[in-house]
C-alpha positions as CSV (number, residue, x, y, z in Angstrom):
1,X,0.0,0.0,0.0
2,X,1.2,3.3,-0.8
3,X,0.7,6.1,1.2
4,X,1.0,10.1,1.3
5,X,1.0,12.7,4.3
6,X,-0.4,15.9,2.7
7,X,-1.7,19.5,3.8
8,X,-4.6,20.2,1.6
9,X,-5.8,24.3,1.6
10,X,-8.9,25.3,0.3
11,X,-9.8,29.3,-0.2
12,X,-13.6,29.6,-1.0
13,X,-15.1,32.1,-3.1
14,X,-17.0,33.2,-0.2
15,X,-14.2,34.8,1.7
16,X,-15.5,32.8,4.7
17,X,-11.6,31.8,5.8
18,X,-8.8,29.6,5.0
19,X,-9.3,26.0,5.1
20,X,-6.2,23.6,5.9
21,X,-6.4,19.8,6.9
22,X,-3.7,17.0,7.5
23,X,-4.4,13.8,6.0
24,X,-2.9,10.4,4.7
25,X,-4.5,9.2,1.2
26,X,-3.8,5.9,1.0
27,X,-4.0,3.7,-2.5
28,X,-3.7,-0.1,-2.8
29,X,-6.8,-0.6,-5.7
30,X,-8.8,1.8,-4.3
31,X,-8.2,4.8,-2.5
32,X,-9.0,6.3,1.2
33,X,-8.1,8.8,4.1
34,X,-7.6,9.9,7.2
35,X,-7.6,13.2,8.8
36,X,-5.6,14.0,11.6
37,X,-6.8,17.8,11.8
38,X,-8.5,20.8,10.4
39,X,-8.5,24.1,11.0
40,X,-10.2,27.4,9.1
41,X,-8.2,30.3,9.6
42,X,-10.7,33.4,9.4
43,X,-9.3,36.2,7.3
44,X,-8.8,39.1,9.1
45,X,-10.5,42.7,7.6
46,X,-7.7,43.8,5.8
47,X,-7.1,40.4,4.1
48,X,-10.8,39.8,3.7
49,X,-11.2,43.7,2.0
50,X,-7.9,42.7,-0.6
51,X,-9.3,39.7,-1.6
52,X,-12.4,40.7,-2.4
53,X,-10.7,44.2,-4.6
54,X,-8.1,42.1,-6.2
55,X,-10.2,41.9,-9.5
56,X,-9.0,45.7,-9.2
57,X,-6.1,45.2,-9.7
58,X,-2.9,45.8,-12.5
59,X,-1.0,43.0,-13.4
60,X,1.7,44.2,-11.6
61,X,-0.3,44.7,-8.3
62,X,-1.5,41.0,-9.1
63,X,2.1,40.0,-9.2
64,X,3.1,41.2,-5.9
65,X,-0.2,40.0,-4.5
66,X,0.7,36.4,-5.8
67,X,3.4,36.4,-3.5
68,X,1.6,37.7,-0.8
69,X,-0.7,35.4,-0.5
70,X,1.7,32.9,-0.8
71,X,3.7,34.5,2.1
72,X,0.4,34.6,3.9
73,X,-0.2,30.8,3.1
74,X,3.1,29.6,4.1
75,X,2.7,31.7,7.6
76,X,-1.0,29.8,8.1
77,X,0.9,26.3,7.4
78,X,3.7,26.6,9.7
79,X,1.2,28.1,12.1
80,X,-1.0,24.4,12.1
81,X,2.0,22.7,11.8
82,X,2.9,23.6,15.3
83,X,0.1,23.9,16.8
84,X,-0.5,20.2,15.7
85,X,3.1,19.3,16.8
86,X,3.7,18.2,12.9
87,X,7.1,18.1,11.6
88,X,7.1,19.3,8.6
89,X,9.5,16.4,7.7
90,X,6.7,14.3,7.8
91,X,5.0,16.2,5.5
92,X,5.2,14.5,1.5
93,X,3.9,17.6,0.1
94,X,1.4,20.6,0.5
95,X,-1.5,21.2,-1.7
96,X,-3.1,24.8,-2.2
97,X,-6.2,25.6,-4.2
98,X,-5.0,29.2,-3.8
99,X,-7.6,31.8,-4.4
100,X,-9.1,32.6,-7.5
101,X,-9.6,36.0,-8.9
102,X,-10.5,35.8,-12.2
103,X,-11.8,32.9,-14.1
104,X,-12.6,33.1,-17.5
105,X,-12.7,30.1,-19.4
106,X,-14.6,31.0,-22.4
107,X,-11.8,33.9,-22.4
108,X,-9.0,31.1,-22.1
109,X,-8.5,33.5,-18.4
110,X,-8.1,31.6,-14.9
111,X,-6.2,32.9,-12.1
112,X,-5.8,31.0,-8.5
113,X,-3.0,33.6,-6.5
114,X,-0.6,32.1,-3.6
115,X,2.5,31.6,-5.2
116,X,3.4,28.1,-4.6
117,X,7.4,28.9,-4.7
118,X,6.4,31.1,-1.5
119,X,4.6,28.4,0.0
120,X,7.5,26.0,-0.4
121,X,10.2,28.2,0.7
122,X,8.4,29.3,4.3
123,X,7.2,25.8,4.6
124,X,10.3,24.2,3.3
125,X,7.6,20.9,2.2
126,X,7.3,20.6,-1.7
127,X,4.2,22.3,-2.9
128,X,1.8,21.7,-5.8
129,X,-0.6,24.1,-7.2
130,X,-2.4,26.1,-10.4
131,X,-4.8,23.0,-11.0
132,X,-6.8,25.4,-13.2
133,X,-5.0,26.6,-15.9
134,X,-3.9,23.3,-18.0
135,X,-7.5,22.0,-18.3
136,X,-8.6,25.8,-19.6
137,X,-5.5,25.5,-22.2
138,X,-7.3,21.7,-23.5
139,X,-10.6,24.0,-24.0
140,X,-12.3,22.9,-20.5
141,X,-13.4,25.0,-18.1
142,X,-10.5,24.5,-15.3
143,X,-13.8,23.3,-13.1
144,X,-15.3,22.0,-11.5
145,X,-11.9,19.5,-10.0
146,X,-14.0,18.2,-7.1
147,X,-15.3,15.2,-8.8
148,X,-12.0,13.3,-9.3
149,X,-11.9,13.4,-5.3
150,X,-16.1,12.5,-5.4
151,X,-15.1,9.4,-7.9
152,X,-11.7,8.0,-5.9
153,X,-12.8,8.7,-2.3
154,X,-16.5,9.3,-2.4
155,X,-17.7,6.2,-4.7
156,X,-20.8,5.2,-2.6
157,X,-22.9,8.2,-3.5
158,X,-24.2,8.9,-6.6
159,X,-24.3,12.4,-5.8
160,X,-22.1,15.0,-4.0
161,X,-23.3,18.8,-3.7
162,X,-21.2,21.1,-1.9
163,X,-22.7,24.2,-0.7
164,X,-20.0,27.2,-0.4
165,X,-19.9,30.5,-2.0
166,X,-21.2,28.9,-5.4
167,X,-23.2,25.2,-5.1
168,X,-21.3,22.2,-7.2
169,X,-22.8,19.1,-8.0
170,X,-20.8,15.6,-8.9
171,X,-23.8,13.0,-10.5
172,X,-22.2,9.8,-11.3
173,X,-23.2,6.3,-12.8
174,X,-21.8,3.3,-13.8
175,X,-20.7,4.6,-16.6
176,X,-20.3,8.0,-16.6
177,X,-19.4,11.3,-14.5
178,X,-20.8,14.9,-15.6
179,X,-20.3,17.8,-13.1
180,X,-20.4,21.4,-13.0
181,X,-21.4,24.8,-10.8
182,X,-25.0,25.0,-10.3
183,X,-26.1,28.7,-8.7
184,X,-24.5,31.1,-6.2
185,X,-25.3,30.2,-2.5
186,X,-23.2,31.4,0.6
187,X,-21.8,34.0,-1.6
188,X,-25.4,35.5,-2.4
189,X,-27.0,34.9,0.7
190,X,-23.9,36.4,3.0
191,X,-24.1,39.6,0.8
192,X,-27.7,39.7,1.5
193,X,-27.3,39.0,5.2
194,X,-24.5,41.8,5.5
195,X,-27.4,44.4,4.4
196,X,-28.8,43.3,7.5
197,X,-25.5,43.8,9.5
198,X,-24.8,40.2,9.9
199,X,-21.6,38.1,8.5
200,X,-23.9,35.7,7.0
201,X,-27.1,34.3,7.7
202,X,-26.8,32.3,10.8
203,X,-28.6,29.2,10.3
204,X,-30.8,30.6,7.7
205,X,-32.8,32.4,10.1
206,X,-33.6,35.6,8.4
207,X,-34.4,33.5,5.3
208,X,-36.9,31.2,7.5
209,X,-38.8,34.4,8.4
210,X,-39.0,35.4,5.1
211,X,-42.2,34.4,1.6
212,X,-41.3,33.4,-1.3
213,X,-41.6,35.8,-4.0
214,X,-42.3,34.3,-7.1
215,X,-41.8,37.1,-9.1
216,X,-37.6,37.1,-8.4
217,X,-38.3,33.0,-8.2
218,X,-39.0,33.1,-12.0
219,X,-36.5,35.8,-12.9
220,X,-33.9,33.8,-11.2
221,X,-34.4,30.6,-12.5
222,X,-35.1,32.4,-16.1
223,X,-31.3,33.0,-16.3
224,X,-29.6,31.7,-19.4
225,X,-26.8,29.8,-17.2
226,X,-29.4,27.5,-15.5
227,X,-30.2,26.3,-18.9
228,X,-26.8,25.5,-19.8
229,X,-25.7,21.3,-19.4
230,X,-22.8,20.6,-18.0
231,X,-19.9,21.3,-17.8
232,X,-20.5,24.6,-16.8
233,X,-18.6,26.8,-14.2
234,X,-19.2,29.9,-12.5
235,X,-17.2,33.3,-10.8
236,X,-17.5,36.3,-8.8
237,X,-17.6,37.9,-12.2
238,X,-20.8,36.4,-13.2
239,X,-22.1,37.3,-9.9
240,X,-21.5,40.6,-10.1
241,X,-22.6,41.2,-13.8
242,X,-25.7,39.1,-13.8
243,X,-26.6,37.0,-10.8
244,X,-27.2,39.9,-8.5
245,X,-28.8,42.7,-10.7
246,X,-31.4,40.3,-10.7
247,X,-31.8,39.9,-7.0
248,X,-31.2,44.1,-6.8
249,X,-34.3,44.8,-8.7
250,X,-37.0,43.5,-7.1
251,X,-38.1,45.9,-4.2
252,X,-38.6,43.0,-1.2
253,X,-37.3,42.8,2.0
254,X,-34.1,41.0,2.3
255,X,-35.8,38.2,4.3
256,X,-37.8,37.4,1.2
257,X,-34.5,37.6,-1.0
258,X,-33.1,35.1,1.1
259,X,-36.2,33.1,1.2
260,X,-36.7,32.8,-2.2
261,X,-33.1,32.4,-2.7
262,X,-33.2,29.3,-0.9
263,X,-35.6,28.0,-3.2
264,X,-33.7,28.9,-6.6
265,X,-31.0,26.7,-4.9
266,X,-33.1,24.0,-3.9
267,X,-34.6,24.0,-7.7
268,X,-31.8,24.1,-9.1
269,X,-30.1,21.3,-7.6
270,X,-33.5,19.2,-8.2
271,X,-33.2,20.1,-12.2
272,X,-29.0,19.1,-12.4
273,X,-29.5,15.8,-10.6
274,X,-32.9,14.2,-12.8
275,X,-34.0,13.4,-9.1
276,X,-33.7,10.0,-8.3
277,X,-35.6,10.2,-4.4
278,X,-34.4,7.1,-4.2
279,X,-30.6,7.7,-4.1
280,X,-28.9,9.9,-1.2
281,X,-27.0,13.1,-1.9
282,X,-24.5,14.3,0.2
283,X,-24.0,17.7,1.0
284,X,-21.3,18.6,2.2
285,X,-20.1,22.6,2.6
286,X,-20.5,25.6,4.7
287,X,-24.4,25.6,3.3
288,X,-24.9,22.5,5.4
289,X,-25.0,24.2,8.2
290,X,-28.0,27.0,7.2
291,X,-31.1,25.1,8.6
292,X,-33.5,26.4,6.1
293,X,-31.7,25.6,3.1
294,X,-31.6,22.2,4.7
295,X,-35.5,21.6,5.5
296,X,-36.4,23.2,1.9
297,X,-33.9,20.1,0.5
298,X,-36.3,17.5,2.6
299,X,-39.4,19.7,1.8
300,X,-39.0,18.6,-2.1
301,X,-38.1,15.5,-1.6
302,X,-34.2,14.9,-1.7
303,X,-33.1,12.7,0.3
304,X,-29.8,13.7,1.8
305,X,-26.7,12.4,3.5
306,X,-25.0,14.9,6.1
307,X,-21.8,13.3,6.9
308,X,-19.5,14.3,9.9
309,X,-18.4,17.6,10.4
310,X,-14.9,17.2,9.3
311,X,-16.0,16.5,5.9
312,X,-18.9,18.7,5.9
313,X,-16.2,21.5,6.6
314,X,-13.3,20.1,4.6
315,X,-14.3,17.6,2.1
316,X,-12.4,20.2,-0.6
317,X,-9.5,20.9,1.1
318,X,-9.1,17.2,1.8
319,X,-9.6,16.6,-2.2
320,X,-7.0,18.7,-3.1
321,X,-5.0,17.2,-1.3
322,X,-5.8,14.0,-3.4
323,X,-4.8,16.4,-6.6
324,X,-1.3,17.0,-5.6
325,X,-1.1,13.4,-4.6
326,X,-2.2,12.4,-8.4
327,X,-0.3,15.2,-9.7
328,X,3.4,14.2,-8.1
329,X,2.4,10.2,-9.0
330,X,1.8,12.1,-12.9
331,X,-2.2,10.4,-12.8
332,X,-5.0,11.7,-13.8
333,X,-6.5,14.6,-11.9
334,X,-9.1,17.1,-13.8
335,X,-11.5,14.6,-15.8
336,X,-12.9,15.9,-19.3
337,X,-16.1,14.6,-19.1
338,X,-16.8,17.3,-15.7
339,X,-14.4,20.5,-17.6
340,X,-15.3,19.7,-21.3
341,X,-11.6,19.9,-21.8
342,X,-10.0,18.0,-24.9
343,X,-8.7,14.9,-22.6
344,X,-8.0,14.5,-19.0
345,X,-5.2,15.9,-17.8
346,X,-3.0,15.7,-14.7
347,X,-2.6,19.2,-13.9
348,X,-0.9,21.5,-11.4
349,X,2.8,23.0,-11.0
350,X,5.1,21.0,-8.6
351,X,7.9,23.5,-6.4
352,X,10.5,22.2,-4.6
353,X,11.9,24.4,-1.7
354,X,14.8,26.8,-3.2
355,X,16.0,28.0,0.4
């Protein structure tokens, strides 16, 4: 049996925090894990305010940002290392989705910042990163790279949603795998919820005391994405241009928007999967936790799975680890049939520590 010890890192387009987990992915014919530890480091108001005005700015700004991050990343590992008591001998190699500012595929235009040189120099632990940008060269649309992790170390369920800034669904059969970004959710409902002077809305409270308004229901699901097959992929950028004029013209309380909002989502999800009641889903993502999201999901008829809170909170992370594991080995790790890429690929950029 072969075996990896691996840091995966996980920056969601929600700006919620940093997530980091230790694991060993272990592979002798199939694979499997174990986690050690997790932590999300919250960004602090500064870093939370220049990530969300990177798009702003130049490239050579974005440069210099790169390497921030990547300073920043490097800081958070070392910090979990010892707070773990890991040595960082022990450690094969670290795995960072990075953050990602812009993505444009049908531009042939992804960026994930958090240089991984940076990474491996403060860590001194070889690092592996940019899973994006290969698949997007082969025509794909450098996402969704969940499923790979959903097909190795997930293979029970049929389907896997997460539920973070933007929902992604896995559906697999026998033979076939199809994947892709369904709708915005944390990232639409937090804005909402920060009109209200909240972070986010804390177990979808202020959307349980909202109505559905059918009016921004239809306009919603009337979008020209949610008629789109997979593969399919989404960014801040399409949030900002289209999702959330939308949501800004109706003249509703922000209850209802959140409300109604949590029935797009569950609609949505009900359209991508071809609903078989019969087969569980697990969810799996910050979302999990918002209670109304969660009774609406029951209320029309899915039939979920909510797994432990380590991988309700760090199922990604804990699959990008598996990327950089696949990545180092030279396997297949972003699957065409999810990206609509040209052919699978094994994707990322390896760094070995220079100092």
């Amino acid at each position: 049996m072969q075996k990896w010890n691996v840091i995966g890192i996980m920056s969601g387009t929600s700006l919620d925090g940093l997530d980091l987990v230790y694991a060993t992915l272990s592979h002798d014919k199939h694979w499997s894990y174990t986690i050690y530890c997790a932590k999300t480091f919250e960004y602090e108001p500064n870093w939370h305010n220049k990530l969300k005005n990177s798009t702003e700015l130049n490239e050579k700004e974005l440069k210099q940002f790169d390497i921030d991050f990547g300073a920043l990343l490097g800081e958070k590992i070392n910090d979990f290392l010892t707070t773990n008591n890991i040595n960082a001998k022990d450690v094969d190699i670290v795995s960072s989705h990075g953050h990602t500012v812009f993505h444009q595929p049908e531009k042939g235009i992804t960026l994930q910042i958090g240089d991984g040189q940076t990474i491996a120099n403060s860590t001194q632990i070889k690092t592996v990163n940019n899973f994006r940008t290969l698949d997007v060269k082969l025509g794909g649309q450098g996402a969704p790279l969940v499923p790979i992790g959903d097909k190795l170390l997930f293979s029970k369920f049929n389907y896997c949603l997460n539920i973070g800034g933007i929902a992604n669904l896995t559906c697999k059969s026998e033979n076939s795998i199809v994947a892709g970004d369904l709708t915005f959710a944390n990232m639409a409902s937090n804005y909402l919820a920060q009109k209200k002077n909240k972070a986010y809305d804390m177990d979808g409270e202020l959307a349980s005391n909202g109505c559905l308004n059918e009016a921004l229901l239809y306009d919603l699901n009337q979008l020209t994405y949610f008629e789109k097959s997979f593969p399919k992929s989404l960014a801040f950028e399409d949030f900002s241009n289209w999702f959330l004029p939308v949501i800004e013209n109706h003249n509703i309380s922000i209850e209802d928007k959140l409300n109604t909002l949590g029935h797009h989502l569950t609609q949505t999800i009900i359209k991508a999967m071809s609903l078989d009641s019969n087969l569980p889903l697990l969810v799996t993502g910050g979302g999990t936790y918002n209670k109304f999201w969660i009774s609406l999901f029951k209320d029309y008829g899915v039939k979920l799975h909510v797994p432990d809170k380590l991988i309700i909170d760090y199922k990604e992370a804990l699959i990008f680890a598996l990327l950089g594991v696949l990545k180092i080995n030279d396997e297949v790790n972003v699957l065409s049939s999810v990206t609509g890429a040209t052919k699978n690929s094994s994707s990322g950029t390896i760094y070995m520590p220079e100092i």
